[in-house]
C-alpha positions as CSV (number, residue, x, y, z in Angstrom):
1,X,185.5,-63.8,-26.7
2,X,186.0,-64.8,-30.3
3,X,189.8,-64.5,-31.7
4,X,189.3,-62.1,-33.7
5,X,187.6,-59.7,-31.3
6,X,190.8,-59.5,-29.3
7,X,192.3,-55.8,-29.3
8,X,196.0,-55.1,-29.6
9,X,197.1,-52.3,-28.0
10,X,200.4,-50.1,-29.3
11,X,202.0,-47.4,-27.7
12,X,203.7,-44.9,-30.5
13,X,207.2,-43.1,-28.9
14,X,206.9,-39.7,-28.7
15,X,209.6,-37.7,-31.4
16,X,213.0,-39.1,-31.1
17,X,212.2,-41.5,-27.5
18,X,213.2,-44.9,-28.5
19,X,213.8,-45.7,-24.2
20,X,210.8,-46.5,-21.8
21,X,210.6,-48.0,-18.5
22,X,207.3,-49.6,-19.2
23,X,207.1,-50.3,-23.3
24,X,208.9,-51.9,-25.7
25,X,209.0,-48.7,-28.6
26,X,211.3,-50.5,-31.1
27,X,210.3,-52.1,-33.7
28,X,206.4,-50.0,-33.8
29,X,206.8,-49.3,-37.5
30,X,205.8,-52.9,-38.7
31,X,202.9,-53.3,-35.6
32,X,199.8,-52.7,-38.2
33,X,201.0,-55.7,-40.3
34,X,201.3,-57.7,-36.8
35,X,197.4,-56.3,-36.3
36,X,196.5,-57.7,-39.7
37,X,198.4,-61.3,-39.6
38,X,196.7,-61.2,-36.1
39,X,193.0,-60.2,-38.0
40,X,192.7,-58.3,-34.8
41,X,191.9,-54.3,-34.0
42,X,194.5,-52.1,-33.3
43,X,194.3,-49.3,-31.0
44,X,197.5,-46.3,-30.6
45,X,198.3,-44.2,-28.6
46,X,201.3,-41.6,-28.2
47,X,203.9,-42.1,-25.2
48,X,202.6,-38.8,-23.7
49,X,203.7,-39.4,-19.8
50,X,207.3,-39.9,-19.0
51,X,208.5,-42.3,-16.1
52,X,208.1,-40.3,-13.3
53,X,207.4,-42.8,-10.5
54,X,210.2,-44.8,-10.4
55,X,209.9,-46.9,-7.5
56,X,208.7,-50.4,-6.2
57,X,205.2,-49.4,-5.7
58,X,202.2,-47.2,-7.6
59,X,200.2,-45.2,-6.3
60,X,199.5,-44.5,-3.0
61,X,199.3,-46.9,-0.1
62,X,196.2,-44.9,1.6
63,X,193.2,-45.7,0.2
64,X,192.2,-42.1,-0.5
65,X,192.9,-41.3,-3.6
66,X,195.8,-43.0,-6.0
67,X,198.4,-40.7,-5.6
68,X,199.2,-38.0,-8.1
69,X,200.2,-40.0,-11.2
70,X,199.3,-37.0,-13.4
71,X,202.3,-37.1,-16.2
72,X,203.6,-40.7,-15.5
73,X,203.7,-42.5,-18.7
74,X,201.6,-46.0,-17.0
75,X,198.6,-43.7,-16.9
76,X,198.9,-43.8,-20.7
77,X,198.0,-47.3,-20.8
78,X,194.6,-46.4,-18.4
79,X,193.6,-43.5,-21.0
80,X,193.9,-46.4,-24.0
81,X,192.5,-48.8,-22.1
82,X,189.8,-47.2,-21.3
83,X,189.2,-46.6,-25.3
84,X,189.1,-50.5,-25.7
85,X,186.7,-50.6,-23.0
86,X,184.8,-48.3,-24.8
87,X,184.2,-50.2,-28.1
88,X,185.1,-53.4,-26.2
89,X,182.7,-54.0,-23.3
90,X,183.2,-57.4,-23.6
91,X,186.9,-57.3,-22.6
92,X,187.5,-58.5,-19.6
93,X,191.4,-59.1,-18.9
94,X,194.9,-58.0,-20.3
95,X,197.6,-60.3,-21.1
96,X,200.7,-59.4,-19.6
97,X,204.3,-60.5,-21.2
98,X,206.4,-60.1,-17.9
99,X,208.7,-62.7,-16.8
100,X,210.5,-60.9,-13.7
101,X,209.5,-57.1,-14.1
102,X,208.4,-56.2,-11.3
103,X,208.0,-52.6,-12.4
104,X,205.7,-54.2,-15.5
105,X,203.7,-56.2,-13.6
106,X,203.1,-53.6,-10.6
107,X,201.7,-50.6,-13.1
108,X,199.7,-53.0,-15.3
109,X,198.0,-54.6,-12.2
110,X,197.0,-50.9,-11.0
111,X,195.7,-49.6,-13.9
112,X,193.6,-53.8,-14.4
113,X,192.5,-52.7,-10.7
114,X,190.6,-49.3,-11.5
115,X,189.3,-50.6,-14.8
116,X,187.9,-54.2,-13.3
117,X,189.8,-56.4,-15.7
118,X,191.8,-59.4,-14.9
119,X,195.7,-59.3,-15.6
120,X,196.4,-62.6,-16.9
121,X,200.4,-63.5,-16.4
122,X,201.2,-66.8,-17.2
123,X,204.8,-66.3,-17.8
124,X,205.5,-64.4,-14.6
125,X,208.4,-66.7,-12.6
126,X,209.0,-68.9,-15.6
127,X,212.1,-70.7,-15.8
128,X,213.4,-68.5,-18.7
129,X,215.3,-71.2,-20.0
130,X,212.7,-73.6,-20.6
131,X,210.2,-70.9,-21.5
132,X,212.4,-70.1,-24.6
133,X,212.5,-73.6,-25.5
134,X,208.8,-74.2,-25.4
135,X,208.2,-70.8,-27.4
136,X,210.7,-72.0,-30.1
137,X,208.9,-75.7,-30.1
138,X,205.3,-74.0,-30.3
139,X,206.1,-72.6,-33.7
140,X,207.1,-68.8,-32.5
141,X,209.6,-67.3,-34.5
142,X,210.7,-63.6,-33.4
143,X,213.4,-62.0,-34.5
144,X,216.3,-59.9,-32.9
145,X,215.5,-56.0,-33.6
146,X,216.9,-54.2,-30.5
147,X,220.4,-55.6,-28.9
148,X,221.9,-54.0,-25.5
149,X,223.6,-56.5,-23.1
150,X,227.0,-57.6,-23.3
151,X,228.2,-60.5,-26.0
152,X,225.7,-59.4,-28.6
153,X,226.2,-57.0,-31.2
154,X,224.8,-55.4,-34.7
155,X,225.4,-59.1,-36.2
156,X,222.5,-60.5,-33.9
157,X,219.8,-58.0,-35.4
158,X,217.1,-60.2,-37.4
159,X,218.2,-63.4,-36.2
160,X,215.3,-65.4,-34.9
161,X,215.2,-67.0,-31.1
162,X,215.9,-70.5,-32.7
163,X,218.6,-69.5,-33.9
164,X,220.1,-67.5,-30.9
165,X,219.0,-69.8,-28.3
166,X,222.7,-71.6,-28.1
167,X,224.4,-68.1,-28.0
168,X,221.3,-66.5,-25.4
169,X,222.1,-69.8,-22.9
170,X,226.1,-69.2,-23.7
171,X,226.1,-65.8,-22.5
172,X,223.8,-66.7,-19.3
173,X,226.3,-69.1,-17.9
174,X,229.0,-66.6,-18.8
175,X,227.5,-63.4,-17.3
176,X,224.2,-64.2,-15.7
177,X,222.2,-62.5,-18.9
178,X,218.1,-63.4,-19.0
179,X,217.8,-66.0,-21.4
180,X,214.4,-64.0,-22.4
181,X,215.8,-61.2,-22.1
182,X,214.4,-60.3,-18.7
183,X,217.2,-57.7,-18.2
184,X,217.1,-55.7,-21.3
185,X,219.1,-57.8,-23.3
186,X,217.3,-57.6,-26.1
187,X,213.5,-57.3,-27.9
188,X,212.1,-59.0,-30.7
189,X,209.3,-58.9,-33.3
190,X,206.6,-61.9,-33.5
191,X,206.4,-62.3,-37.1
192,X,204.9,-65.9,-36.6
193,X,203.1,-68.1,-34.8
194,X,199.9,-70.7,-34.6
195,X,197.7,-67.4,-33.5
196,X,199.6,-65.7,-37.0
197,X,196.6,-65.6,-39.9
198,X,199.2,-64.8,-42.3
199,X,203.6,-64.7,-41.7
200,X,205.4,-61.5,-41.7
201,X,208.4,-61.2,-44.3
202,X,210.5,-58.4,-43.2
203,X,211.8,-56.9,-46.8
204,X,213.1,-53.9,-46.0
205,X,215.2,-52.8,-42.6
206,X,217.6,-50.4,-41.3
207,X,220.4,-50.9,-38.8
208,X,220.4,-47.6,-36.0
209,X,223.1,-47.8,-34.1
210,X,222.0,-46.2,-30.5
211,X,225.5,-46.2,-28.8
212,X,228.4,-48.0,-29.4
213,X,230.8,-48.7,-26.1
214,X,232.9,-51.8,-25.3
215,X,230.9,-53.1,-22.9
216,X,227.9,-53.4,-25.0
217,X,226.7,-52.0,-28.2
218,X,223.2,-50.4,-28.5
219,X,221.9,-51.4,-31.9
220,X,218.0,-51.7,-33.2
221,X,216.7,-52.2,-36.2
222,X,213.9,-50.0,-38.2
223,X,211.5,-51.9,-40.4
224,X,211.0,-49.9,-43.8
225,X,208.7,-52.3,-45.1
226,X,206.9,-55.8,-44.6
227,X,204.3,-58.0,-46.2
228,X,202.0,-60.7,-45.2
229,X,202.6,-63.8,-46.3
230,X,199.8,-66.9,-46.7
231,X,199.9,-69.7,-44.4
232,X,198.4,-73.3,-45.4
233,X,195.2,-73.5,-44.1
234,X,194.0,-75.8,-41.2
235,X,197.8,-75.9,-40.0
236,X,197.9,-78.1,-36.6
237,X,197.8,-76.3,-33.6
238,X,200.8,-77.4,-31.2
239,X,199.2,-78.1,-28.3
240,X,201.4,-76.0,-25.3
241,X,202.7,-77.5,-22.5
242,X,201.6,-76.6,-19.2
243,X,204.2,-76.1,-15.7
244,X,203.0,-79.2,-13.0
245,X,201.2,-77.6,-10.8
246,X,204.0,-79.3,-7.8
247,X,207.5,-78.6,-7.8
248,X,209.4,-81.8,-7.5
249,X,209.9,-81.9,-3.5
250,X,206.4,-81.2,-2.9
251,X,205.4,-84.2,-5.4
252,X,207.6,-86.4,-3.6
253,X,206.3,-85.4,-0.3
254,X,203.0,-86.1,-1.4
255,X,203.4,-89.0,-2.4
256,X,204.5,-90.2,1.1
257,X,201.3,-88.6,2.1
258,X,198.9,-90.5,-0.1
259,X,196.3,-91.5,2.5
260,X,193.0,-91.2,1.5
261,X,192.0,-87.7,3.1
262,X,188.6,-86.6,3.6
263,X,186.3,-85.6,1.1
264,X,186.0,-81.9,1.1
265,X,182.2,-82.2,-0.5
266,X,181.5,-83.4,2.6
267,X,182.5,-80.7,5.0
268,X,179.9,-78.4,5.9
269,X,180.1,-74.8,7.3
270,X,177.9,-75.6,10.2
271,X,178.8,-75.2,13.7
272,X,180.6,-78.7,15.3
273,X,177.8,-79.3,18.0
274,X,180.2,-81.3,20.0
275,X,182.7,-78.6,20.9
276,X,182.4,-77.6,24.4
277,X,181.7,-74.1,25.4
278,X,179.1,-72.1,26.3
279,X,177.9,-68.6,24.6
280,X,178.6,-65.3,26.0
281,X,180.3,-66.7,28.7
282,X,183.7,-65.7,26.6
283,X,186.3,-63.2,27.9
284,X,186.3,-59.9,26.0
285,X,189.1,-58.4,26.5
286,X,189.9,-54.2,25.5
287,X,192.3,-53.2,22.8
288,X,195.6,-52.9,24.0
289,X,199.1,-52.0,21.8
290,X,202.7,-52.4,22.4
291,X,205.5,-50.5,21.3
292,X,209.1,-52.3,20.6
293,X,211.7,-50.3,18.7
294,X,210.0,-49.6,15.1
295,X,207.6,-52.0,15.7
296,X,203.5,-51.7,17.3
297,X,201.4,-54.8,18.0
298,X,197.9,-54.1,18.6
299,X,195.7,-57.0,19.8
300,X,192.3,-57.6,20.6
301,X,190.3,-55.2,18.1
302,X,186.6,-55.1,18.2
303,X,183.6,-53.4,18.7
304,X,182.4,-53.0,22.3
305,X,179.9,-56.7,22.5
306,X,176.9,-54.3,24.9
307,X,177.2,-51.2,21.7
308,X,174.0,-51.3,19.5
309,X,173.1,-53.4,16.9
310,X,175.0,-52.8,13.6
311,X,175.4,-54.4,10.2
312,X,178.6,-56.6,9.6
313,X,180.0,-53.5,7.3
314,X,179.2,-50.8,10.4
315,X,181.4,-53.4,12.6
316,X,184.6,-53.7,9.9
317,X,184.3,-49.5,9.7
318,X,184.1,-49.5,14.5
319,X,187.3,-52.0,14.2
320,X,189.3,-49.7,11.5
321,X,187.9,-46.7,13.7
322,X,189.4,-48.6,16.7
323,X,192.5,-49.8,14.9
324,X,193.6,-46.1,13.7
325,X,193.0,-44.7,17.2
326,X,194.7,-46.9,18.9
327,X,197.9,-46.5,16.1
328,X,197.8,-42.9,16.1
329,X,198.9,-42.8,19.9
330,X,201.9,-44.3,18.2
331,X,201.9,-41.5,15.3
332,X,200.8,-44.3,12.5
333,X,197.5,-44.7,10.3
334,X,196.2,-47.7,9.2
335,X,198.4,-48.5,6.2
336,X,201.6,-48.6,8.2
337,X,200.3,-52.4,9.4
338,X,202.5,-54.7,8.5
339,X,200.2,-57.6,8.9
340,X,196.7,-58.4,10.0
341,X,195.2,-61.0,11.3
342,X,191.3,-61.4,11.0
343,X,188.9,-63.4,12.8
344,X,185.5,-64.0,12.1
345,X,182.6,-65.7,14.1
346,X,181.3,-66.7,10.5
347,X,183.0,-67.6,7.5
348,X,180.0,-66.5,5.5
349,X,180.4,-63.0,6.2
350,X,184.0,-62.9,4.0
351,X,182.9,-61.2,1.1
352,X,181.0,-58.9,3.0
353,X,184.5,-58.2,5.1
354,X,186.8,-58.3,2.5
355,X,184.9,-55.9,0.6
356,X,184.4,-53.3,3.4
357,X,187.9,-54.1,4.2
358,X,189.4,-53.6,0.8
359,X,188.4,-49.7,1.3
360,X,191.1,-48.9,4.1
361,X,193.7,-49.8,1.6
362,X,195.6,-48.5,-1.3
363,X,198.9,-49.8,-2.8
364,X,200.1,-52.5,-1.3
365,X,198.3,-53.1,1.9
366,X,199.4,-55.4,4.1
367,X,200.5,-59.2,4.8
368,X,196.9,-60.7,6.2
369,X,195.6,-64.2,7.3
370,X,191.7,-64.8,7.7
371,X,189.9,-67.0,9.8
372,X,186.6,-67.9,11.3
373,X,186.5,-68.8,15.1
374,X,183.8,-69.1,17.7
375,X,183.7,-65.3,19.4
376,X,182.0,-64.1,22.3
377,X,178.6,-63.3,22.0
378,X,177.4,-60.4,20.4
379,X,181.3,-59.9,18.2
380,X,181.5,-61.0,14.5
381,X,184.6,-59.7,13.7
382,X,188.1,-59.8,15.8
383,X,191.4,-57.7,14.7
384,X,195.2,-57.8,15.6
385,X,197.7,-55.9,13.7
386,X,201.4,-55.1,13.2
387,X,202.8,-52.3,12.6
388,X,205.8,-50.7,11.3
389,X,207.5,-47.7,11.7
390,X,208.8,-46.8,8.4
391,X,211.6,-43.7,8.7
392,X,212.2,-43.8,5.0
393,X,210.6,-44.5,1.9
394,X,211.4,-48.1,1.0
395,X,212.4,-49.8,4.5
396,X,208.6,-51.4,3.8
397,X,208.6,-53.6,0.8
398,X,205.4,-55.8,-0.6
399,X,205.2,-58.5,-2.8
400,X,201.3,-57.5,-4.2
401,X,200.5,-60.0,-7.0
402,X,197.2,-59.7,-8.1
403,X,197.4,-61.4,-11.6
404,X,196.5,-64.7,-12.5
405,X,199.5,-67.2,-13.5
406,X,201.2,-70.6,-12.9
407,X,203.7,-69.3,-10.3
408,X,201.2,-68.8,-6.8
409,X,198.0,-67.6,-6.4
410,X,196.3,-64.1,-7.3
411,X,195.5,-62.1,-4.3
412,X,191.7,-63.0,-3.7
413,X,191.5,-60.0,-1.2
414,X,193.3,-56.8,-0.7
415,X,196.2,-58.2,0.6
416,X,199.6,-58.4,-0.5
417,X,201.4,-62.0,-0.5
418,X,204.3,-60.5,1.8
419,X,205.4,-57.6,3.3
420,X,209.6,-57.2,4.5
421,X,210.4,-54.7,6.6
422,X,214.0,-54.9,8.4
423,X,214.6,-58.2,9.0
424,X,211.0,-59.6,8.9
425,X,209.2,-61.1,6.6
426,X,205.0,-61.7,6.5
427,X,203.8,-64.0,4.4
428,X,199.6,-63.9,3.9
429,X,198.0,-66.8,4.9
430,X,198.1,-69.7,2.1
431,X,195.3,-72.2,1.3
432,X,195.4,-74.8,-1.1
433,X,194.3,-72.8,-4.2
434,X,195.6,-73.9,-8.0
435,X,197.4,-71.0,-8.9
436,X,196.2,-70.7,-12.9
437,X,192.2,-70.9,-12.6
438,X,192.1,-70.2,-8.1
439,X,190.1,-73.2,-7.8
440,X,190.4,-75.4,-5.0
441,X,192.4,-78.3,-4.9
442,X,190.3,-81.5,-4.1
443,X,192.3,-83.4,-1.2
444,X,193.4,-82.3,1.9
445,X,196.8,-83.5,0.8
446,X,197.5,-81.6,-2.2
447,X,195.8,-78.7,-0.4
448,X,198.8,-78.6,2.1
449,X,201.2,-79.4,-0.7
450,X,200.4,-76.2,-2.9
451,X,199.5,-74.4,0.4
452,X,203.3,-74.7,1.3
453,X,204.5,-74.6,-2.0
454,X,203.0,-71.5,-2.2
455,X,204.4,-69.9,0.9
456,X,208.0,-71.1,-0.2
457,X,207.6,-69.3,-4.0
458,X,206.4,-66.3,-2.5
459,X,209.8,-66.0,-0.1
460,X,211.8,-67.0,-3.3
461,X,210.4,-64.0,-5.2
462,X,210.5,-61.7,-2.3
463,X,214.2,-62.5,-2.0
464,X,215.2,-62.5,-5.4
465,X,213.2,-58.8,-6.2
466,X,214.8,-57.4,-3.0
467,X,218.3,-57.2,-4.7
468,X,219.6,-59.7,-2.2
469,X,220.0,-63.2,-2.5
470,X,219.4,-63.4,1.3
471,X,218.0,-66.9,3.5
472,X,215.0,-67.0,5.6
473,X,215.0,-68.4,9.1
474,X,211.4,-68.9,9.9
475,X,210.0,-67.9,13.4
476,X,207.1,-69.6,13.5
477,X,205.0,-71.4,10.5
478,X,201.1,-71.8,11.5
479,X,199.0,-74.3,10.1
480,X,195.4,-73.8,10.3
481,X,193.4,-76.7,10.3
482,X,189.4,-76.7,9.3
483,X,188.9,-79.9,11.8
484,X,191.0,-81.6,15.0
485,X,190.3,-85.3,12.6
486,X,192.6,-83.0,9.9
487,X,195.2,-82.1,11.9
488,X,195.8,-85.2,13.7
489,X,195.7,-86.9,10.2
490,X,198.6,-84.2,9.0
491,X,200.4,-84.0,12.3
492,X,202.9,-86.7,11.4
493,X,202.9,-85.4,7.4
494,X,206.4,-85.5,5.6
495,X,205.0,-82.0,4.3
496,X,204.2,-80.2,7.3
497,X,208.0,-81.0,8.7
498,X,209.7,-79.3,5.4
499,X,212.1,-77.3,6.2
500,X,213.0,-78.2,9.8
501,X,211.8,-75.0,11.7
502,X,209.8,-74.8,14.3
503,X,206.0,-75.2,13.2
504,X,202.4,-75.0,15.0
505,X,199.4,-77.2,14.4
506,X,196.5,-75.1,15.1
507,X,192.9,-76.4,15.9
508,X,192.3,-74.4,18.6
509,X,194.6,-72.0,20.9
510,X,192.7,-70.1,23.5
511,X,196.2,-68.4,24.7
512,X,196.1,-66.8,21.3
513,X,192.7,-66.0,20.8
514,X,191.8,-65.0,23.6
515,X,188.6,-67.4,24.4
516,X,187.7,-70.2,27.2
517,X,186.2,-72.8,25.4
518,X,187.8,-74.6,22.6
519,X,186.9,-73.3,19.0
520,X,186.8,-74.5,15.6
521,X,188.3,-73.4,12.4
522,X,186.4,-72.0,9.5
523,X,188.7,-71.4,6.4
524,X,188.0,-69.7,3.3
525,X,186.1,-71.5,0.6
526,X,185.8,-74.1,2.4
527,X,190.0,-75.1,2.6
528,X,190.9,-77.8,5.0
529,X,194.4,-76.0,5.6
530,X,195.9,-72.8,5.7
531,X,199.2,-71.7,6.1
532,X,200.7,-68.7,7.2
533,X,204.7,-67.6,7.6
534,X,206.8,-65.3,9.8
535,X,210.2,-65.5,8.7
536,X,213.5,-63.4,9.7
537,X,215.8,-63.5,7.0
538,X,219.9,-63.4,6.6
539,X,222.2,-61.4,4.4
């Protein structure tokens, strides 16, 4: 889509509401000339919603319905949205500021989900500090127009970032403050940058003071009136730096790992004709579940293998209608799993499961990992679940990230990337996806790098948005190997023995799944690895 076809979107307080959970309100008055030193259209919208649901989650985790969001002030941003969408067809994602707001990031994600666009968040999990710098170095210059954290005052108001960065990283080795301004700090107004047509020259402000207290002053400033200014034309674009995509202890480790590994072109989806085994000869065994304290374990979900013939969907429905029985003896539905783990006899039939199994969900569904194995005859699709026992709202957290951005991958399914409940912690099953664009990485090496990178961020986040700086002592990490050549060329791997914790190399594990003959793995788009965590964690 062409520059100048990009919509900006502003939300207008209602009468005398300068506070909101989810926008930025201050600093509204000058947002027509941002539109026009943009050259972009501009679509408004009053604040008519207030912030009614307050909590971790959106909506509701059963997948009937979305929970009644009547009068919440996110479903604002749906109604405008779907006036861009409207006019703008073409549109097709929503850029998305957030840095560490969870609360952001959560309602914008929703209301991306129910209108099919794409929530693009390349800041999300940015080192604030050297965010700031880059912004400052790409040639944006925003200025100070709301201040309310401690150490700044009315004096800061129409500053710009370069020339509050020393006093911004002052006052985060002091007292912990968000460099950005993660925490409320402060806002800004763009009034430049390389995407900036024309500059904005603020000529006319007013200094409101909100609240005035020791411990911080509340102070914002209203913009009476501003102009455009020319820029020189054909000014240099900076060219913006992008994050590695490896941390530095997962480049190192791969660089001890720098083997030639196979050439994923090469791998094919077909069955290994040299693994032993015979079908129909397999053991089915029934659906069974396990009660211990808060927790349920049901294993061994599937349809019966002598039922008649149905379609792959009609067989993810009989497991879901297995699954719920079999949870309600325990007075739980569906969405109470904590994770699920799927196995197919066919890694061609994902899509066709993911979609089918997308429908049983709502708001964050659970932790999942997803595999293809050989079955017994006559069963494409194989379930075990967890679930948990929730006594009050919020013992069940998720960490549900389903924009794009250089931190970890996007959900590709309805999953979340972990689930903590008590003391334990899910993560989702991690393959060796490049976090910005989800496309595969190309050796097996760099595929287990990012796979465990991955696995490690998501803890990090899941630890840091649970209020608790808290430590994870893994119970068991799996890692799921397409081929027995690939695990024995990993087994000895500097970056499979991170972390010092007990870990499994799996190939094949009848125990486990429940089969005679050995099995191969089939992994999602044709990954040679993937990872999945259980962790307990420590105060």
């Amino acid at each position: 889509m062409a520059t100048n076809s990009w919509p900006q979107l502003l939300f207008v307080p209602s009468k005398g509401k300068i506070d909101s959970y989810m926008y930025q309100t201050v600093g509204q008055d000058a947002i027509e000339v941002v539109a026009k030193a943009l050259d972009v259209p501009l679509y408004r919208r009053v604040i008519a919603g207030d912030a009614v649901h307050q909590g971790s989650e959106y909506g509701a985790r059963a997948a009937q319905g979305t929970g009644d969001l009547k009068g919440d002030e996110t479903e604002d941003l749906y109604e405008l949205l779907s006036t861009v969408l409207e006019h703008h067809p073409e549109v097709k994602g929503v850029s998305v500021g957030a840095i560490l707001s969870n609360y952001q990031r959560v309602r914008v994600e929703h209301v991306c989900r129910r209108l099919g666009l794409t929530s693009l968040a390349y800041l999300w999990q940015r080192d604030q500090a050297e965010l700031l710098s880059e912004m400052i170095e790409a040639g944006l210059t925003a200025v100070l127009i709301k201040v309310a954290g401690i150490g700044l005052t009315v004096k800061h108001l129409g500053k710009t970032l370069q020339e509050m960065q020393p006093t911004l990283t002052k006052l985060n080795t002091l007292y912990g403050s968000h460099v950005c301004g993660e925490g409320g700090e402060y806002e800004t107004l763009s009034i430049d940058s390389p995407m900036f047509k024309s500059r904005i020259v603020l000529k006319d402000v007013e200094t409101v003071i909100h609240s005035d207290n020791d411990f911080a002053t509340v102070a914002y400033l209203r913009v009476k009136e501003a102009e455009l200014e020319p820029k020189e034309v054909g000014s240099e674009v900076p060219i913006l730096p992008v994050p590695p995509l490896l941390e530095e202890k997962y480049s190192e480790l791969l660089e001890e790992d720098r083997e030639a590994g196979p050439d994923i072109s090469s791998l094919s989806l077909e069955e290994n004709p040299d693994l032993p085994g015979a079908a129909g000869q397999d053991l089915v065994f029934p659906t069974r579940s396990r009660k211990v304290q808060d927790w349920i374990s049901v294993a061994s979900v599937q349809r019966a293998a002598e039922s008649a013939d149905m379609s792959i969907e009609e067989e993810v429905t009989e497991c879901f209608k297995i699954l719920a029985n079999e949870l309600r003896k325990h007075d739980l539905e569906v969405y109470h799993c904590a994770n699920i783990n799927i196995f197919l006899s066919s890694i061609n039939d994902f899509a066709r499961v993911n979609a089918v199994y997308g429908s049983f969900f709502g708001t964050s569904p659970p932790a999942r990992a997803c595999v293809a194995v050989t079955l017994p005859e006559g069963i494409r699709v194989r379930l075990d679940a967890i679930a948990f026992t929730e006594h009050k709202h919020g013992e069940r957290q998720a960490h549900h990230v389903q924009g794009l951005s250089y931190w970890a991958p996007a959900n590709i399914g309805p999953y979340s990337q972990a689930i903590l409940a008590q003391e334990q912690v899910f993560v989702s099953g991690q393959i060796g996806l490049i976090p910005s664009s989800l496309a595969l990485a190309e050796s097996l090496q760099l595929q287990t790098a990012l796979s465990c990178q991955h696995a490690s961020r998501i803890l990090e986040a899941l630890a840091s948005n649970s209020g608790s700086n808290w430590s994870g002592v893994p119970h068991l990490s799996i890692y799921w190997f397409d081929s027995l050549g690939n695990l024995r060329s990993m087994k000895n791997s500097s970056l499979v023995k991170v972390g010092n914790f007990f870990s499994l190399l799996v190939h094949t594990d009848r125990n486990y799944l429940g089969l005679r003959s050995s099995t191969a793995l089939r992994l999602i788009r044709l990954a040679t690895i993937e990872v999945f965590l259980w962790t307990l964690y420590q105060q």
